[in-house]
C-alpha positions, 0 to 999 in steps of 0.5 A: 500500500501506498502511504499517501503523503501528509500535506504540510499545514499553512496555518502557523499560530501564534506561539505565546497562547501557551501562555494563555493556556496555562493560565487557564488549566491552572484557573481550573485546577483551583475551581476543582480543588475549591472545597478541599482546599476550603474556599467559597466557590461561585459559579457565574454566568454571562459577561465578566465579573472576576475582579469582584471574586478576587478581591473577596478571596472565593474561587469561580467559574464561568459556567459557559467557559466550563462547557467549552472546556467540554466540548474543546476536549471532546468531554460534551456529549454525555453531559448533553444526553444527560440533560436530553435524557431528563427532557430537556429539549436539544434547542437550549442553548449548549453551554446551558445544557452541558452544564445541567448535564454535569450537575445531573451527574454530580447530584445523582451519580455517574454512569459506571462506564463514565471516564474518569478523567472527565472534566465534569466530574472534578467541577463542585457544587456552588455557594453561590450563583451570580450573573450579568446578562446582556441579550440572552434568553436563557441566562436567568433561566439558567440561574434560577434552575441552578438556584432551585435545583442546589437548593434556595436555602443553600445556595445565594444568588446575585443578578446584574441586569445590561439594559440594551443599547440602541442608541436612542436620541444620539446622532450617528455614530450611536456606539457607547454614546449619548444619554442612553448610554450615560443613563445605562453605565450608571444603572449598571454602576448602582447595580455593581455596588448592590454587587459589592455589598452581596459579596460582603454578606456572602463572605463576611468581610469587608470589600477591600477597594485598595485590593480591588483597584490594584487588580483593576490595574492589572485589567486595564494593563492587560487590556490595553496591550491586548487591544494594541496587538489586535489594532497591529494585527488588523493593519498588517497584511499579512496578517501575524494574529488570527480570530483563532489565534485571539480565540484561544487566548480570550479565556484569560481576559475574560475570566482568570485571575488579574496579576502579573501572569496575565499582563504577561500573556498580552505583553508576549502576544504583542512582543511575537505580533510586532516580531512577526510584522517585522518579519513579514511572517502572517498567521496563514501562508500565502494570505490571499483572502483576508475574513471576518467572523461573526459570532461566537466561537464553534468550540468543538472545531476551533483547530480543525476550522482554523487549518481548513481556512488556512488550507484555502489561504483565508485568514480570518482576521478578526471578529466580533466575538473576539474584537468587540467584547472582553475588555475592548475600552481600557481607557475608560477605567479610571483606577480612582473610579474604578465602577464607572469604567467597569460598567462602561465595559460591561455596557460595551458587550457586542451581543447588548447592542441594537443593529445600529450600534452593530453595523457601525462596529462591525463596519470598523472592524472590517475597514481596520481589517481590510476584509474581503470577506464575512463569514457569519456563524449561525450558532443554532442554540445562540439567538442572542448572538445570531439574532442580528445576522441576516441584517449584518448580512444585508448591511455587509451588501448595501454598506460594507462591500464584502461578499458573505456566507454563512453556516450553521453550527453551534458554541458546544453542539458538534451535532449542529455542524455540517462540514460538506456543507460548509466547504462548499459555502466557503469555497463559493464566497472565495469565487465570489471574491475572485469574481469581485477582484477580477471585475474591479481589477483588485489583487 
């Protein structure tokens, strides 16, 4: 027989999300390791609220971060059937499914055929429940199941309300401005004192602010490097740092512990964009068809997708999951204030804007990007990120001038995905380029 040859992949990753990865298994060792250890352990959902965790001393994790962890080891499906075989119907949302699953599991036991070196049975069972959802019409559900189901009279819980952004009353450009926005960075200020307070209850100590401005810090630094190296990635052609290379760093921003590690994650990050710049050396071989993606990750397929666009000479380079949420206005903390900043970047999360506010995004990420392309990944169990798709798909005709496609998949779903079908979706939109350059003369 004929050993058929390995064709070599162009995709070349960044080398420093090791870092990012560390940081990461390291996180999940102390959530699994929380109740022997003797630290109260909250489970939170939604966008990013760490920094309050840390200054009180408890361990968290993000239930969402905790099913793609799942589903990027390929560990999702038994906690999925679980919660499917307990009658919950497959169109709820993934992250919540597979969670439910694992607490199914941890509360009544697990199969005798189980592996043991699954992540789902390491996670424990919450103290406490908190939350801050943008559009989401699972999120409260999600944590009133949660509630419910370890008990009321165990169990605290804490909601913090985004109020959704359309900037009503203000002239163009309607991102992050005007007095809706004013009026909402202030409601979600009052509802992160409330925050503050629960936490003191919950630990009975005192909420150091000096603690909680030093992380801050941190945030801030961390954030303004990785914002830096995205602007110098999205200029340079080729392009040094993929939506997938930002992809699999985005974990520590939005939900590891702020020190120096994670300020080192970043700095490295741009230290290796800015070599690569240097070097003329892209994320991909032979850049030929620069790409924007919308929506959230397919956590299943983030490898797998990110060599088969490479194999087409295709970059995806940035997106709004990645490059419009987690931290994207550093300059708007002011460490004497910290709250006001913090809820102004709460108030920033890509999936709490109306369409005007998200067409002016997305068509500043794709001039920054010098983009030839979208590709719009209808994540079937996401309606809070997919909801807007078909407008930003008209917008990408009328306004943008990039040709599109689209799929289906999924955050934590793998079932979802059709890779036939994506092929030739894809394989059409980089015609559709080709037609587009050839008529205009373009390379």
């Amino acid at each position: 027989m004929i050993e058929q040859a390995v064709k070599k992949s162009k995709l070349n990753r960044i080398k420093s999300t090791g870092l990012a990865s560390k940081m990461v298994n390291d996180h999940w060792e102390k959530v699994f390791n929380a109740k022997q250890n003797g630290k109260l352990f909250i489970a939170y959902d939604g966008y990013t609220l760490p920094p309050f965790f840390q200054t009180v001393g408890v361990e968290w994790a993000h239930c969402e971060a905790f099913s793609a962890l799942l589903a990027a080891r390929h560990q999702e499906i038994p906690p999925q059937q679980e919660t499917e075989r307990r009658g919950y119907n497959r169109e709820l949302c993934s992250y919540a499914r597979t969670h439910i699953g694992c607490e199914f599991f941890s509360m009544y036991g697990y199969p005798d055929d189980y592996p043991e070196d699954n992540y789902a049975k390491n996670l424990p069972a919450p103290n406490a429940i908190v939350s801050v959802y943008p559009q989401c019409n699972t999120g409260l559900l999600w944590d009133d199941f949660n509630y419910r189901f370890f008990g009321i009279d165990k169990v605290k819980k804490f909601n913090v309300h985004l109020p959704v952004l359309t900037g009503a009353g203000t002239e163009p450009p309607y991102y992050m401005r005007g007095p809706q926005f004013e009026e909402s960075v202030e409601y979600v200020k009052m509802q992160l004192v409330e925050l503050v307070k629960f936490l003191e209850d919950f630990t009975g100590k005192t909420f150091d602010w000096d603690k909680f401005k030093e992380i801050m810090g941190y945030i801030k630094k961390a954030a303004t490097l990785r914002v830096e190296g995205m602007n110098l990635a999205n200029a340079a052609k080729p392009c040094p740092a993929s939506f997938f290379d930002w992809s699999a760093t985005i974990a520590p921003i939005s939900f590891c512990e702020a020190g120096p590690e994670l300020v080192n994650v970043y700095q490295s990050m741009k230290d290796e964009i800015e070599d690569r710049i240097a070097k003329g050396i892209g994320s991909v071989e032979n850049e030929r068809y620069r790409l924007y993606w919308d929506g959230i990750m397919n956590w299943n397929k983030l490898g797998a997708l990110a060599k088969k666009f490479a194999g087409f000479d295709a970059c995806v380079v940035n997106g709004r999951y990645t490059h419009e949420g987690f931290w994207q206005h550093p300059e708007l903390i002011d460490l004497d204030d910290p709250l006001t900043g913090y809820a102004a970047n709460l108030c920033g999360c890509p999936a709490n804007h109306s369409i005007l506010p998200l067409i002016e995004l997305t068509e500043r990420l794709i001039k920054e990007g010098n983009i030839d392309g979208m590709i719009l990944h209808a994540a079937r169990t996401c309606r809070s990120m997919s909801n807007p798709q078909v407008m930003l798909e008209n917008a990408a005709a009328t306004r943008f001038g990039v040709s599109t496609t689209s799929f289906e998949g999924d955050v934590t779903d793998e079932s979802f995905y059709q890779d036939e079908l994506l092929n030739k979706r894809f394989e059409t939109l980089l015609e559709t380029i080709d037609a587009r350059r050839a008529n205009t003369g373009s390379n």
